[in-house]
N, C-alpha and C positions, 0 to 999 in steps of 0.2 A: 188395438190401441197403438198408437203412432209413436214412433221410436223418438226419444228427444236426439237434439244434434249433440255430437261427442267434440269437445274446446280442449285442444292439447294446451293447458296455461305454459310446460316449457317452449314449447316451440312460440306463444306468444311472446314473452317474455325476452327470449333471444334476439326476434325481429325488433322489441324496442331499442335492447341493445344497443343492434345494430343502428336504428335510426337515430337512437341521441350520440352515435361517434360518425356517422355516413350518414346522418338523411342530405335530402336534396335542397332542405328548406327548413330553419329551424330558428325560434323565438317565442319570444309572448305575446300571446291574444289572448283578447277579453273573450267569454264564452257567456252564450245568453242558454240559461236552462227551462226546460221547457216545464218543469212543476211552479219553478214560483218567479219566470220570465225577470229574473235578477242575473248580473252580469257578474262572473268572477275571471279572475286574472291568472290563466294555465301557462304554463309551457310547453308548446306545442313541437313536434319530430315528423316528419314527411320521408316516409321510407318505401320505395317503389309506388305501391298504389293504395297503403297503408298509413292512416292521419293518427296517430299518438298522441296525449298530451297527459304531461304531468304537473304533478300539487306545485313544483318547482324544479329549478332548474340540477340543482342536486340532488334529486328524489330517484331510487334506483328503479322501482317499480310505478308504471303508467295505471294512472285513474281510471281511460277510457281508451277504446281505440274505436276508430271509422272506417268502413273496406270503402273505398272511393271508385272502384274499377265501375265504371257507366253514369258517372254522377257529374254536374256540370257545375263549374262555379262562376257566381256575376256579381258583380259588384251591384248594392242597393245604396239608394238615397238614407241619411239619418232620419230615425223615428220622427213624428211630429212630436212630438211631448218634448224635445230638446234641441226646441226653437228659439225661447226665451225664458227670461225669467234671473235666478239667482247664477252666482259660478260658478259652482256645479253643472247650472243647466249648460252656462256657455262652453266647459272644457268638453261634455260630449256632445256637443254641435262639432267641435274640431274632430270628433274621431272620427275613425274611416271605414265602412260597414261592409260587408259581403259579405253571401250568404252560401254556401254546397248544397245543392240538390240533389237528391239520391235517384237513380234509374229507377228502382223498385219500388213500389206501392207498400203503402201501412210504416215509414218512417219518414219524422217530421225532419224539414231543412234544419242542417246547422249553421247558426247565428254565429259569425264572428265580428272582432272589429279589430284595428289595431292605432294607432296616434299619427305612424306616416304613412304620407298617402302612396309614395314610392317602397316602402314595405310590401303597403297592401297591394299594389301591384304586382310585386313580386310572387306574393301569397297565393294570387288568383288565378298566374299565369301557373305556378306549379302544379298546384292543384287539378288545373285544366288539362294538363297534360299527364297526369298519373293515371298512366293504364300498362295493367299487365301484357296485357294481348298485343299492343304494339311494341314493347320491348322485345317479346317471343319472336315476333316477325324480324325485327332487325338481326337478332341474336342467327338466327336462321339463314337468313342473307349471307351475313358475316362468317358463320361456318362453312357456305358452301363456296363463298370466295376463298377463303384459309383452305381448304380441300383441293379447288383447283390451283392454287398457288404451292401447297406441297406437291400436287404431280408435275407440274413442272418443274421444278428445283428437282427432281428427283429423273424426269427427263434429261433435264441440261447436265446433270450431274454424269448418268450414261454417256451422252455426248460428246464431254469434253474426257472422258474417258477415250473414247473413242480416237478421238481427235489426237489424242495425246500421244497413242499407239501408232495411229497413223504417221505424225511427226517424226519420230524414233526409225521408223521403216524407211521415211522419205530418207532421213540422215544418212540411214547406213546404205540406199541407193543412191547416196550424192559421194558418198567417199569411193564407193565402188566403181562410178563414171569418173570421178576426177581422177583414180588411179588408170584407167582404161587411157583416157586422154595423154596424159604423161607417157603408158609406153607407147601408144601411137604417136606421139610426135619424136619419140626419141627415133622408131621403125623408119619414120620418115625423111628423119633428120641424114639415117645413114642409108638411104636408099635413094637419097638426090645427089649426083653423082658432082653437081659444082652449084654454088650458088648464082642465082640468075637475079637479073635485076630488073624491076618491071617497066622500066623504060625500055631493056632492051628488048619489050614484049612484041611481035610480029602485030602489024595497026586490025589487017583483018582478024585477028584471031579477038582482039580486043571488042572487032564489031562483031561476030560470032555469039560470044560470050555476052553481049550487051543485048541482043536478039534475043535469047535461050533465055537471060533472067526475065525482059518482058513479059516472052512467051507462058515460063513458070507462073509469074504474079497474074497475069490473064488469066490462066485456066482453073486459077487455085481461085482467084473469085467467079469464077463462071459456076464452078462446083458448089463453092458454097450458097452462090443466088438460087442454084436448082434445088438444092436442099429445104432453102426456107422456100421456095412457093409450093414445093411438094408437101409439107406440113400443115402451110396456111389453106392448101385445097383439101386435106384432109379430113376424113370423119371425124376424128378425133381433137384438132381445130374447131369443127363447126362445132362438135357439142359443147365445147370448153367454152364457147363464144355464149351460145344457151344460157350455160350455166352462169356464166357469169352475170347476164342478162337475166333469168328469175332471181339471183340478190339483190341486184339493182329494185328489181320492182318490187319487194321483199321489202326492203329497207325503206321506202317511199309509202309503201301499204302501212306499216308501222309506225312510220312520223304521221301520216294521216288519220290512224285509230288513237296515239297517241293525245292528238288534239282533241280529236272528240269526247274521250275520258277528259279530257281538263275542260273542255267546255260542260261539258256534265255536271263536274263537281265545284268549279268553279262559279258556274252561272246557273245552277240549280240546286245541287244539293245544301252547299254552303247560305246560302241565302237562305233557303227556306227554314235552316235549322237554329239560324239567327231567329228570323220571325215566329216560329216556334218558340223563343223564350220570350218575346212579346210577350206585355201585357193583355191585350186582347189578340190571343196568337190563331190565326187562322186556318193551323195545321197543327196535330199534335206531334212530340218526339216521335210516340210510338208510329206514328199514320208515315212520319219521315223515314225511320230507317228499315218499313216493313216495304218502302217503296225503294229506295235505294241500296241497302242493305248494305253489300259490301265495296262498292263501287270505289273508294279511296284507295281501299287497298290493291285493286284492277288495277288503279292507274300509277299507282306507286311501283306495282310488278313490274309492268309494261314498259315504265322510265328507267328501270334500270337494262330490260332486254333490247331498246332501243340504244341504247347508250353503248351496248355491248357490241351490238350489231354497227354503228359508226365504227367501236375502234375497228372491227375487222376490215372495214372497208378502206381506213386508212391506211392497209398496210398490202392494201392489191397489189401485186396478182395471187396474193398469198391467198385464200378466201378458207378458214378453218370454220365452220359453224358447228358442230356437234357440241362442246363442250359449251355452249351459250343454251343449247338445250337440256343438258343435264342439269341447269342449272333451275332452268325453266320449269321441268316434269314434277317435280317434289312440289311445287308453291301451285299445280291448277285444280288443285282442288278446291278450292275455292266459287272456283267456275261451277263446280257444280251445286252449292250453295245459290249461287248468285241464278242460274239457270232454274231451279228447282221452284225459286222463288217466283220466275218473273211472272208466271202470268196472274198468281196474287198480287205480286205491286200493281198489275195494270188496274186491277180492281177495284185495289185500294186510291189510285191515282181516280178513277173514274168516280167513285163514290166521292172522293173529296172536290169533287168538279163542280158536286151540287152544290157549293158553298159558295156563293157569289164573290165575297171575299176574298177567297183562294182561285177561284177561276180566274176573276182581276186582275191580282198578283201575278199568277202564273202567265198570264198573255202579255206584262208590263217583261219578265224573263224573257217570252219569247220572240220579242220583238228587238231583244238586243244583235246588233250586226254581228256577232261573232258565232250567233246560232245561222244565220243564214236561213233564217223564213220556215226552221225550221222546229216541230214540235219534238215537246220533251218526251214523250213516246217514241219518236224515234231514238232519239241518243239512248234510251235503257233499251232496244234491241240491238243498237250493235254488238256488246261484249254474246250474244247466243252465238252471233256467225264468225266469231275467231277462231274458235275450237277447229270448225271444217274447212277453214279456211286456211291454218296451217296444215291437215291433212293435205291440205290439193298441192301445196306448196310444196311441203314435202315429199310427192308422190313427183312431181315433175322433176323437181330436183334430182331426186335418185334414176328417174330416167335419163339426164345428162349426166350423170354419175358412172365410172367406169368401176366392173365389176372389181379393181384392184386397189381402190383408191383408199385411202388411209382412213376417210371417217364413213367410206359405205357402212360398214356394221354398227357405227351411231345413230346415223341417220335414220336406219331399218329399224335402230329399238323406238326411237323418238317416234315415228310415223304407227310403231305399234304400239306403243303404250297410248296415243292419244285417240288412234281410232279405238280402243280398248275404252277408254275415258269417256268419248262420244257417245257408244253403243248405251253407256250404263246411265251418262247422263238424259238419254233420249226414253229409257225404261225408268226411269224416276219421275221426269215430266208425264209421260203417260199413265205411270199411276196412280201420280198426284192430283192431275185433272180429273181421272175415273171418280176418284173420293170427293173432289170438290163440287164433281157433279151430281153427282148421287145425294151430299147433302143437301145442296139446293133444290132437289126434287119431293127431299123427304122437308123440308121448310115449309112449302107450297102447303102441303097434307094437315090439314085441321089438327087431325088427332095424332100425326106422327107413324110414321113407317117402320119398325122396328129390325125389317129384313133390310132396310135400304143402309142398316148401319153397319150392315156385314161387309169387311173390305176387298170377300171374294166375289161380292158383286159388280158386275162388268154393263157400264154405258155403254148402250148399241149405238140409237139413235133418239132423237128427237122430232116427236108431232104425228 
């Protein structure tokens, strides 16, 4: 017998709370019920990704609440029934309708309205944006910036410790020189037997003395030019040079993937999940984000490690990257989601192809100049080749890397946690494909294969 779901009414209770003194969005809408499709007038609360509303505005306990997390909300046209007629019919021709769609199947839309139309604006946009999963993500960002921002403050703090002690040292070496100087000139004062005048200086001695400083400044820059060309022909120059040169192309790789996440989401995802709420939508949600899945958040990561990757390079010859990847390592899991998936979206993308409608659409996308001639198949295989593609990066890197340098032992975790990452995302896709092979085979079978549904079964070959 299936266990019913357990409703902590305190913990609801508190959430309203919270949303009638903090929600994000709070007034009266008319509510359409769905027993006897009559309109009553709530006072509604928007609190995270949680819709409340109450009998009024004084009421301490909520009628109803709504989980919004996966649900889209659009504005609809007024009923036809209050087009004309008495005034009544005319005052709700003036309201202003839109409706919440819920993600999940077996619960009907909620019918709202409100009088202005800049309200309902308001209403639509909040709503659209209540989701928990993307506050988690920022929340997330935000702490591992606050993390690396306390270890520096906590660096500099050292530092200027440091610095401080240094100061104190230098002082008490500057009073110990200026008393040294004092008795040497006194030494010297009584060991010049008369004062001499430097006119009455002898002319050659003057040319002597005028020689010998040339001489000094000549070899004191001769020394130092040997110096720098013996550094600049050095191993240790040339790799520095290297190294400096895979950031460079490091940083140009990344504004280049960069873009192709925004032409992805920009010039396909986003569009198609517009036309998905079409009327006659040519693709459904689900067919949308079983194809793109998590690709926003790709390129939302990416803008901020390219972003990070600029400021280092503003502040050459300094080049610090390790702490840009600790930031990095926590948030790729994601990739293996998105990896896991792809070659179900290609599936799904190909199955939706049969759809004249959708193939239409999709060739009107990729004919836009900013894809460059190029298909939406390709753009969902870029994010597979990042993963090994910072390995190689990182692997070269650490070879211009000198065994003493300040972020080798970052670098070394970074380069191991993601070939670690790699390994398990490449044993996921391989078991994924074995199972979705296997069931495509037992599909085929009239009566059905009942061994082909054991997952210790292993695809050889085919034909």
């Amino acid at each position: 017998m299936q266990k019913s779901v357990r409703y902590n009414e305190g913990h609801a209770l508190y959430l309203a709370l919270l949303a009638r003194k903090e929600g994000t969005k709070r007034g009266y809408l008319s509510k359409k019920t769905a027993e006897t499709n009559r309109w009553h007038e709530k006072w509604f609360a928007l609190y995270q990704n949680v819709l409340f509303y109450f009998e009024g505005e004084q009421s301490a306990r909520p009628a109803g609440m709504y989980m919004l997390e996966g649900c889209n909300c659009e504005r609809v046209p007024a009923p036809k029934g209050c087009s004309a007629g008495s005034a009544k019919d005319a005052a709700l021709d003036k309201q202003h309708y839109f409706t919440v769609l819920f993600g999940h199947e077996g619960q009907k839309p909620l019918e709202l309205r409100c009088e202005d139309e800049v309200d309902g604006d308001e209403w639509v946009e909040a709503i659209h944006q209540a989701s928990y999963s993307d506050i988690l993500i920022e929340r997330e960002v935000l702490m591992q910036k606050y993390i690396h921002l306390v270890q520096i403050v906590e660096t500099e703090k050292i530092a200027a410790n440091q610095l401080r002690h240094q100061l104190e040292d230098q002082d008490t070496e500057i009073e110990r020189l200026k008393s040294e100087i004092v008795a040497l000139n006194k030494t010297k004062e009584k060991m010049r037997p008369y004062q001499g005048n430097q006119e009455d200086e002898d002319p050659d001695i003057k040319k002597i003395k005028k020689v010998q400083s040339f001489m000094r400044g000549w070899l004191c820059r001769r020394k130092w030019k040997t110096i720098v060309q013996d550094y600049i022909c050095s191993p240790h120059a040339e790799s520095m040079r290297k190294r400096n040169q895979i950031v460079f192309n490091m940083v140009e790789a990344e504004s280049e993937y960069v873009h192709q996440l925004y032409v992805l989401v920009n010039c396909f995802l986003r569009p198609l999940r517009m036309a998905a709420s079409s009327k006659k939508p040519p693709i459904s949600h689900d067919d949308v984000s079983s194809i793109f899945l998590n690709s926003e958040t790709i390129m939302f990561l990416h803008e901020i490690f390219h972003q990070g990757l600029k400021a280092r390079i503003a502040n050459w010859p300094t080049l610090i990257l390790a702490d840009l990847f600790d930031i990095l390592l926590p948030m790729l899991n994601i990739y293996q989601e998105f990896v896991r998936n792809h070659q179900y979206s290609l599936q799904v993308l190909a199955n939706c192809k049969q759809n004249r409608d959708f193939d239409k659409l999709l060739k009107q996308y990729e004919a836009n100049p900013a894809c460059e001639g190029r298909m939406l198949e390709t753009f969902l295989t870029y994010p597979m080749f990042q993963i090994p593609r910072y390995i190689i990066t990182l692997h070269e890197l650490l070879a211009h890397t000198p065994h003493e340098h300040v972020e080798r032992k970052s670098l070394e975790f970074a380069k191991s946690k993601l070939e670690e990452l790699s390994r398990v995302m490449h044993d996921e896709v391989s078991d994924t494909e074995n199972i979705r092979k296997n069931l495509a085979i037992e599909r085929t079978i009239v009566e059905g294969c009942d061994i082909l549904l054991d997952t210790s079964q292993t695809f050889i070959r085919q034909g």
